[in-house]
N, C-alpha and C positions, 0 to 999 in steps of 0.2 A: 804680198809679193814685194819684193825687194826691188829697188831699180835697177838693179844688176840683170838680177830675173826677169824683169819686165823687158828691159831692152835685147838680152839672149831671145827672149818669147817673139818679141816684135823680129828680130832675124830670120826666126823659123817660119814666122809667118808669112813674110815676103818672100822664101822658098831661095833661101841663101845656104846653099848647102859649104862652102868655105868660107873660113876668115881664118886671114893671117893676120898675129898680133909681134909688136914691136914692147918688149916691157913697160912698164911706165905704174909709180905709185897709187898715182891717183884710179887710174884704172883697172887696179888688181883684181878689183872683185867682179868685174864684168868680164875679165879674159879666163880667170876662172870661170864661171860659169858655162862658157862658150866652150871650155874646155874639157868640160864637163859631158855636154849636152850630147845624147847620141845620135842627133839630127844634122849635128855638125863638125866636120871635118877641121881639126884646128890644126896649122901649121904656124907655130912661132918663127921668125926672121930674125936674122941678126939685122939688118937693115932697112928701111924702109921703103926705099926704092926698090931692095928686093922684095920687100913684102907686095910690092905695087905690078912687078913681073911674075909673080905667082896667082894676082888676080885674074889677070889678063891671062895667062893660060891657061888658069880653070874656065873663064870666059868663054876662049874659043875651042874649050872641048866641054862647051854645055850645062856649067854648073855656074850657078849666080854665087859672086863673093863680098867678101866685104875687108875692109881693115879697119885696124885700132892699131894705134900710133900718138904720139906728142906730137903739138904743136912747134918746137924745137926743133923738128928734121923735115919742115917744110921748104928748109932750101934745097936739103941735097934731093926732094924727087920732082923740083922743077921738071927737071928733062925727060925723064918719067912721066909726068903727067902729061905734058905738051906732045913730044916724038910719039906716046906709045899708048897711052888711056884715051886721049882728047882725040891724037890723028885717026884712030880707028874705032872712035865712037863705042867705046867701052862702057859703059856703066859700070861706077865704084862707090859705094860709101864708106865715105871715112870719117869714122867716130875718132875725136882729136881731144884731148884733151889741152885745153888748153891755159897752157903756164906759162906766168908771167904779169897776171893783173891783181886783182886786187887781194886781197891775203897772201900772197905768194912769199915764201920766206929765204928762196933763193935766189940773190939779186942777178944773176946771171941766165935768168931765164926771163927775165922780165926785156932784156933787147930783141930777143922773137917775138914774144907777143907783140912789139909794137909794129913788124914786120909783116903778119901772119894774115890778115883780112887783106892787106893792100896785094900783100904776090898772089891770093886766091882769087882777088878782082882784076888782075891784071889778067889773069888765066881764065877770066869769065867762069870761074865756077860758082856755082850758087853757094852758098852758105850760112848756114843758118847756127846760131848763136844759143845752147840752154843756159841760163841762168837758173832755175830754179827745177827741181822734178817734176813740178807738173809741166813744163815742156816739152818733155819726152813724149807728152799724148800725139805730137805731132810727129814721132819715125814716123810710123807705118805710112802716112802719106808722105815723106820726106824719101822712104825707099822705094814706096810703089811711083814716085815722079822720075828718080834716077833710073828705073829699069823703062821707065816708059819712053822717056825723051834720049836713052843710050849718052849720057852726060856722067862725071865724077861730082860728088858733092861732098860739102864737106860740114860736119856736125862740130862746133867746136862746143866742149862741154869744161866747163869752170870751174876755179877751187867753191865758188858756193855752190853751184850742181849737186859737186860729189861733196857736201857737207864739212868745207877747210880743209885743214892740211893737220889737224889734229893738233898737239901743244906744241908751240911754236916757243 
């Protein structure tokens, strides 16, 4: 099984019947999947903050969601997270990849990484860090914590995660 595949499986398993994805390279092969899967209802977003108001409506008409998204448009769903995830205790996970640290080859995405832990602890959301695939062992309690305690959490996953950035 592929990590792709593992973490689509880990979705279905926590009984997340949508995710809205936001494009992103490094994450191709997971929104594929997801895209795939007939367990799961995928709505791509042009934006992330809209992808963050399509949670929340599946939400509160009953169906567990989730997003995939860059670490890079973590400012524009501030207000999103805070007014509309956070004030009515939504539960969301957000698989993030995150660009800007160490192999990253586009120096312009290396100013949000250094932004990207501090505005999620500002907003007390948990967060949790994969460096490597065997991390992943930890979704399944990472999404059964988010639906338990109704909190947004956030997964940032790394160019060594997803195995670099290919020939640089």
């Amino acid at each position: 099984m592929t990590i792709d595949q593992k973490i689509t499986a880990d979705l279905v398993a926590a009984k997340i019947g949508l995710v809205t994805t936001v494009p992103c390279k490094q994450l191709a092969g997971v929104i594929e999947e997801v895209d795939q899967h007939p367990e799961i209802h995928h709505i791509p977003a042009n934006k992330e903050d809209e992808g963050m108001g399509i949670c929340a409506g599946a939400w509160m008409g009953g169906t567990r969601s989730a997003i995939i998204m860059q670490n890079t448009a973590i400012g524009v769903t501030i207000n999103t997270l805070a007014t509309l995830i956070q004030f009515y205790r939504m539960p969301l996970p957000m698989l993030i990849s995150y660009r800007g640290e160490l192999r990253e080859p586009v120096a312009c995405q290396v100013e949000m990484a250094v932004h990207t832990k501090a505005l999620l602890a500002q907003l007390n959301i948990p967060t949790y860090h994969f460096h490597k695939q065997a991390d992943a062992e930890e979704l399944p309690m990472i999404l059964d914590y988010t639906f338990m305690c109704n909190k947004p959490v956030a997964i940032l996953t790394d160019a060594n995660f997803w195995g670099g950035y290919g020939d640089q």
